[in-house]
Backbone as JSON Lines, residues from 0, in Angstrom:
{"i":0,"aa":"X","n":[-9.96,3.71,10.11],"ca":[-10.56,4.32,8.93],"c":[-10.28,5.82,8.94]}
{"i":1,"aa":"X","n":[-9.87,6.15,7.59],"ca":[-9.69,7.95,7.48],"c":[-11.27,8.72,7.58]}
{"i":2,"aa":"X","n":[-11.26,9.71,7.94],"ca":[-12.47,10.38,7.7],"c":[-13.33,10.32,6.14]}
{"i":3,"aa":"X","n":[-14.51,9.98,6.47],"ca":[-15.36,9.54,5.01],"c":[-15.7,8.27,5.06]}
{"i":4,"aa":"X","n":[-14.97,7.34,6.41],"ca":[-14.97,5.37,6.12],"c":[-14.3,4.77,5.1]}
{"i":5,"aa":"X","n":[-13.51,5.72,4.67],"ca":[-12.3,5.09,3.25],"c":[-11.47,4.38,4.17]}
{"i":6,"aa":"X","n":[-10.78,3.42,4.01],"ca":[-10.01,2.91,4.66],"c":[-8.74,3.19,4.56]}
{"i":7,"aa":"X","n":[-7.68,3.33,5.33],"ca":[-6.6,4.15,4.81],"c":[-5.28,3.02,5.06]}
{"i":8,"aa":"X","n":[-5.54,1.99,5.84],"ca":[-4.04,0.98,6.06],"c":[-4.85,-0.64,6.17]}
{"i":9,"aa":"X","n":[-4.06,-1.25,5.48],"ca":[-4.27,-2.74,4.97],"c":[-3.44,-3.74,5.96]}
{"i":10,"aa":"X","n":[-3.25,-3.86,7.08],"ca":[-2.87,-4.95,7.63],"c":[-2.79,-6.05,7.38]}
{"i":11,"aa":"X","n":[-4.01,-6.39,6.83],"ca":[-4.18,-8.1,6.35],"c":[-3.42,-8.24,5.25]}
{"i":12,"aa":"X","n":[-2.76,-7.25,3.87],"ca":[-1.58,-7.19,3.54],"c":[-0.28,-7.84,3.93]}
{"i":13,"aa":"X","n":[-0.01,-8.27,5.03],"ca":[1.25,-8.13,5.86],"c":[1.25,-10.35,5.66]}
{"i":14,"aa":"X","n":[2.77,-10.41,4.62],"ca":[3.12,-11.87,4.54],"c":[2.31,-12.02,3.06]}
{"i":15,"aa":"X","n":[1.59,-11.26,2.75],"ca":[1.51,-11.49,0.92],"c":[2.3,-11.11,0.42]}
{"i":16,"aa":"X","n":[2.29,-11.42,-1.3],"ca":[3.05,-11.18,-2.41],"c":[2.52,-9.77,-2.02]}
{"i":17,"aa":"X","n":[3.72,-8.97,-2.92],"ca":[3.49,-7.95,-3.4],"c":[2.24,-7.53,-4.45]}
{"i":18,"aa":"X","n":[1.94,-8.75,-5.16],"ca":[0.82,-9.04,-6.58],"c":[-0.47,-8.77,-5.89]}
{"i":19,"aa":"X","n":[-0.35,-9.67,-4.71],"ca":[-1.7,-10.0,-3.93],"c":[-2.34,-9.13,-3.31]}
{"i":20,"aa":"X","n":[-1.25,-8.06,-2.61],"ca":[-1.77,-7.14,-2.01],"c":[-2.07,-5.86,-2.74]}
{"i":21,"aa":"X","n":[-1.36,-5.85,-3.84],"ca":[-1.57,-4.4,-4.72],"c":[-3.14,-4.89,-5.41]}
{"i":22,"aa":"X","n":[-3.36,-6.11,-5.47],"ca":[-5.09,-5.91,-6.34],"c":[-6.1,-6.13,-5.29]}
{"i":23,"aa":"X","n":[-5.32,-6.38,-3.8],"ca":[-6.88,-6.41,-3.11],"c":[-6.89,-4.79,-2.18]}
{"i":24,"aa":"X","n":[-5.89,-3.98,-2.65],"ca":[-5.79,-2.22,-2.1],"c":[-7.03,-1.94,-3.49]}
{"i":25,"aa":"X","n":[-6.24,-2.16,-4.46],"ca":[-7.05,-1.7,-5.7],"c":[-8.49,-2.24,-5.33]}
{"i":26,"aa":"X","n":[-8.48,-3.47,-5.14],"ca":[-10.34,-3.6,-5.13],"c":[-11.29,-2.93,-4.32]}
{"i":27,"aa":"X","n":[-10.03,-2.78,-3.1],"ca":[-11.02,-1.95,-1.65],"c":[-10.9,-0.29,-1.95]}
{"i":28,"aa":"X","n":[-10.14,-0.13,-2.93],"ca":[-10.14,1.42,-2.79],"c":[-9.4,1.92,-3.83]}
{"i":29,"aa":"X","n":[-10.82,1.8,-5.01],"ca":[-10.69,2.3,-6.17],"c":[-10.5,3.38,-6.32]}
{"i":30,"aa":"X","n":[-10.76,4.75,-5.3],"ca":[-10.66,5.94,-6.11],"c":[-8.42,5.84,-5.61]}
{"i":31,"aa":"X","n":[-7.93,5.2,-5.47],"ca":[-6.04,5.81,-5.28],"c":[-5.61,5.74,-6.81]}
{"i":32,"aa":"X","n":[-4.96,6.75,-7.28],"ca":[-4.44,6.98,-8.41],"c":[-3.03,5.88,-9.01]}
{"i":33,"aa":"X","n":[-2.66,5.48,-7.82],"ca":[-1.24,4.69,-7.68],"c":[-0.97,4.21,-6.36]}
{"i":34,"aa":"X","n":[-1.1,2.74,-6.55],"ca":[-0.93,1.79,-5.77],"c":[0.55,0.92,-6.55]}
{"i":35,"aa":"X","n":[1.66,1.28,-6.0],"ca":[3.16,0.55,-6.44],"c":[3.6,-0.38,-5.54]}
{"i":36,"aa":"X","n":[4.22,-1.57,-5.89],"ca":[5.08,-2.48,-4.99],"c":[6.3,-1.64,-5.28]}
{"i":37,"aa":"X","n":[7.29,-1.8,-3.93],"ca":[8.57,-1.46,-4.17],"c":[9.42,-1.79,-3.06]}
{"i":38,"aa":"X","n":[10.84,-1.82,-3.71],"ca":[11.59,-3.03,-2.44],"c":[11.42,-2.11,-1.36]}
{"i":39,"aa":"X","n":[11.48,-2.78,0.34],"ca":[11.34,-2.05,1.45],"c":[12.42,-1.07,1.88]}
{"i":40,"aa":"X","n":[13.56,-1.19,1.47],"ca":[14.95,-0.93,1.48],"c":[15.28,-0.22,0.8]}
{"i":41,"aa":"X","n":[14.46,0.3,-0.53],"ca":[14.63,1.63,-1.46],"c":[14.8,2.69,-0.74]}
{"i":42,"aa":"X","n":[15.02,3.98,-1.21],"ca":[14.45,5.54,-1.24],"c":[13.69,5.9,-1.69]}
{"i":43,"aa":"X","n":[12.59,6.47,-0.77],"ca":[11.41,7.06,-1.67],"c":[11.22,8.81,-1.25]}
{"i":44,"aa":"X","n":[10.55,9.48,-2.03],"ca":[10.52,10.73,-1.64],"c":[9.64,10.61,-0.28]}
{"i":45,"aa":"X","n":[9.71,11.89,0.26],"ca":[8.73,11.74,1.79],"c":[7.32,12.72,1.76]}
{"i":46,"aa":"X","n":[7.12,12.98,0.47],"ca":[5.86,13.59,0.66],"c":[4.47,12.65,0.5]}
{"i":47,"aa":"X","n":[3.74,13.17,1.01],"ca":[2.29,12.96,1.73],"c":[1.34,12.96,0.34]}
{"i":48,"aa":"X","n":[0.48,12.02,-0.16],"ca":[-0.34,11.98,-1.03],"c":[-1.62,11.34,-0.58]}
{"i":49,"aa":"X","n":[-2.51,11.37,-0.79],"ca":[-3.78,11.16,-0.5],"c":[-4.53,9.98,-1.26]}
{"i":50,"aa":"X","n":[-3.43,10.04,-2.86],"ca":[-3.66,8.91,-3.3],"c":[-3.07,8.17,-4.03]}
{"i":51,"aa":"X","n":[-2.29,7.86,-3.17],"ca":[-0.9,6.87,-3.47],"c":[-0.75,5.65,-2.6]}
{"i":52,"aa":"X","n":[-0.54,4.32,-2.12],"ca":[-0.31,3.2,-0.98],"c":[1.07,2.67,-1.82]}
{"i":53,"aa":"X","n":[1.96,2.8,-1.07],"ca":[3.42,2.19,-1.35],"c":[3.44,0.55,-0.78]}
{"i":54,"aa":"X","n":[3.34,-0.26,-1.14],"ca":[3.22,-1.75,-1.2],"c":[4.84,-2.2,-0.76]}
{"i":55,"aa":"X","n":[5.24,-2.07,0.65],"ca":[6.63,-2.33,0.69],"c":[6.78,-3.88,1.09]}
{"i":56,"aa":"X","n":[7.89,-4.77,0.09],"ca":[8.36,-5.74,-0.28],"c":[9.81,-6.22,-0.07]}
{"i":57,"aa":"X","n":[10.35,-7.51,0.65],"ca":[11.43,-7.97,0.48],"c":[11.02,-9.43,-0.15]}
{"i":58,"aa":"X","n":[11.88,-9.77,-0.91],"ca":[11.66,-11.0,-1.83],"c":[9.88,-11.1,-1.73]}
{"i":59,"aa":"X","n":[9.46,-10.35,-2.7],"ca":[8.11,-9.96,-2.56],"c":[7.29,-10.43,-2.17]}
{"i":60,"aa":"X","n":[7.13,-10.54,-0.61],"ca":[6.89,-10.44,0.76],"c":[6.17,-9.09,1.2]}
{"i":61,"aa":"X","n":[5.14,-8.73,1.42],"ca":[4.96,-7.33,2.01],"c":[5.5,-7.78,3.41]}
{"i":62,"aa":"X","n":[6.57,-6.76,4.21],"ca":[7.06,-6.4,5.48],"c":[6.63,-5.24,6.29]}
{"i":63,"aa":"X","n":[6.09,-4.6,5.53],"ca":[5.38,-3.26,6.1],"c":[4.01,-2.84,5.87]}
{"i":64,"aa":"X","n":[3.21,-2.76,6.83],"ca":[1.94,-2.6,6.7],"c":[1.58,-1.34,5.77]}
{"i":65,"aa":"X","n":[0.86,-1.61,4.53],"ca":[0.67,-0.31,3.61],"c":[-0.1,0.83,3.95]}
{"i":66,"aa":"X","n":[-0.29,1.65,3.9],"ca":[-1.19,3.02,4.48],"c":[-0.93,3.96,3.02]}
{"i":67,"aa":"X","n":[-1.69,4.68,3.26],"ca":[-1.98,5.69,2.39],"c":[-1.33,6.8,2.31]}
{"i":68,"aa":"X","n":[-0.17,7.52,1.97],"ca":[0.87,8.63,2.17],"c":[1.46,8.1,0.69]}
């Protein structure tokens, strides 16, 4: 847990759809502005947001445990 008891990384994520896991981030932690699936294998910029969870996906599969950056 991040400081405050917000939770900041979704493990139990890991072997869902991409669908599945982006509405149960959203249910646990309504205040993130943007919660996106996106393939694991993209480019993404590397900056740090507080309220953003990148939902990474192969054949939309989450492969990577989501966290909060």
């Amino acid at each position: 847990m991040s400081s405050g008891d917000q939770k900041n990384e979704w493990p139990e994520c890991m072997g869902m759809t991409g669908e599945e896991a982006k509405a149960l981030i959203e249910s646990e932690a309504p205040h993130l502005s943007e919660v996106v699936i996106i393939n694991a294998r993209d480019p993404v910029t590397m900056d740090f947001r507080m309220d953003r969870v990148r939902v990474r996906v192969i054949n939309n599969e989450v492969v990577v445990v989501p966290k909060v950056g």
